[in-house]
N, C-alpha and C positions, 0 to 999 in steps of 0.2 A: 358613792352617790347615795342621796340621804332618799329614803324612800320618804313618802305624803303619809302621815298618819289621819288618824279622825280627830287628834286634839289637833291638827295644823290645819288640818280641811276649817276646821271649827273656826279657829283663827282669820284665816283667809273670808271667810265669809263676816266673819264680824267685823273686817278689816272693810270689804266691802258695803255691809251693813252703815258704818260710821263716817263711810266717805261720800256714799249716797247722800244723808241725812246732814252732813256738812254742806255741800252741794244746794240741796235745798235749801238749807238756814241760808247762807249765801244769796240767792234770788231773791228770796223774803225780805232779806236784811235791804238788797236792794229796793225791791217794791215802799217800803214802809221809809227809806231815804227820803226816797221820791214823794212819798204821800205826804211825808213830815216839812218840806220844800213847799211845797202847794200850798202846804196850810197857812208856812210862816210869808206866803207871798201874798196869799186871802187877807192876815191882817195885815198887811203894808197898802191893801187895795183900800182898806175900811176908813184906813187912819186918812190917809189922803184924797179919799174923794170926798166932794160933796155933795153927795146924791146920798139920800137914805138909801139904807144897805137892802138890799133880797135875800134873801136865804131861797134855794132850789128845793123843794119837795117831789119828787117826783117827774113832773112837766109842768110843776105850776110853781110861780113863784108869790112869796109873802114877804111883804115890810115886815123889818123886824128892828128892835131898839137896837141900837149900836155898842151899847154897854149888853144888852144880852148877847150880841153876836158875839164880844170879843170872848164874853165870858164860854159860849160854846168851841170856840176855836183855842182857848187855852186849855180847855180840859181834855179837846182831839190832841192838842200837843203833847200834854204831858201822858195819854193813853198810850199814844205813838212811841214816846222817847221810853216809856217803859216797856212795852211790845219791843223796841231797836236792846236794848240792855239785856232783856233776857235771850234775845237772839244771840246776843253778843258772849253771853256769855256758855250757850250751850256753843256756840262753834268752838271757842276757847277750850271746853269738856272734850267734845268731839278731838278738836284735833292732839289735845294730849293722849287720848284714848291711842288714835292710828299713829303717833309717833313710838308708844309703846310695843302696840301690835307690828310695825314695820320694824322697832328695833330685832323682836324676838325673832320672825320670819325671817326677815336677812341675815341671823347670825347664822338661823339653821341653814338655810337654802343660798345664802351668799347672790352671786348673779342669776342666779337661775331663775329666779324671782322679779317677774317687773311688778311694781305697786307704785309707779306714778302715773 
């Protein structure tokens, strides 16, 4: 039986560390779907209605030109889809990280080890 060292403790906790923070990205990634959804349904409302558009400030609303509004909901998109890519790509980090750290821990500790 393989006693716990302080380089495995170490492990286990960054193991932890990275699954947390996966986790997260995850929820985010979801939020920012969702936001990225709204926006592209904002301009399908602009394009089709015929009513000058409002923009929301707070609890008041303002006319606003319909070539600026599109223009601020393109630039929320592309903030968005780049905020969703860097998500994307630290889960991608993250989960290589804890597939590494689960290979090395389950060689040592085999079942003794749960890490799902």
């Amino acid at each position: 039986m393989s006693d716990v060292l302080a380089e495995d403790q170490l492990k286990i906790c960054e193991f932890s560390k990275y699954f947390d923070k996966t986790n997260m990205a995850k929820q985010r990634l979801s939020v920012l779907s969702k936001k990225f959804q709204e926006v592209n349904d904002a301009q399908d409302e602009v394009t089709a209605s015929l009513e000058p558009p409002l923009l929301r400030v707070g609890d008041c609303f303002y006319k606003i030109n319909e070539d600026n509004l599109e223009e601020i909901l393109e630039k929320m998109k592309a903030d968005l889809a780049g905020d969703v890519e860097r998500i994307k790509t630290d889960i991608d980090d993250h989960s290589k990280k804890i597939m590494s750290l689960k290979t090395a821990l389950y060689s040592k500790f085999g079942n003794r080890i749960n890490l799902d």
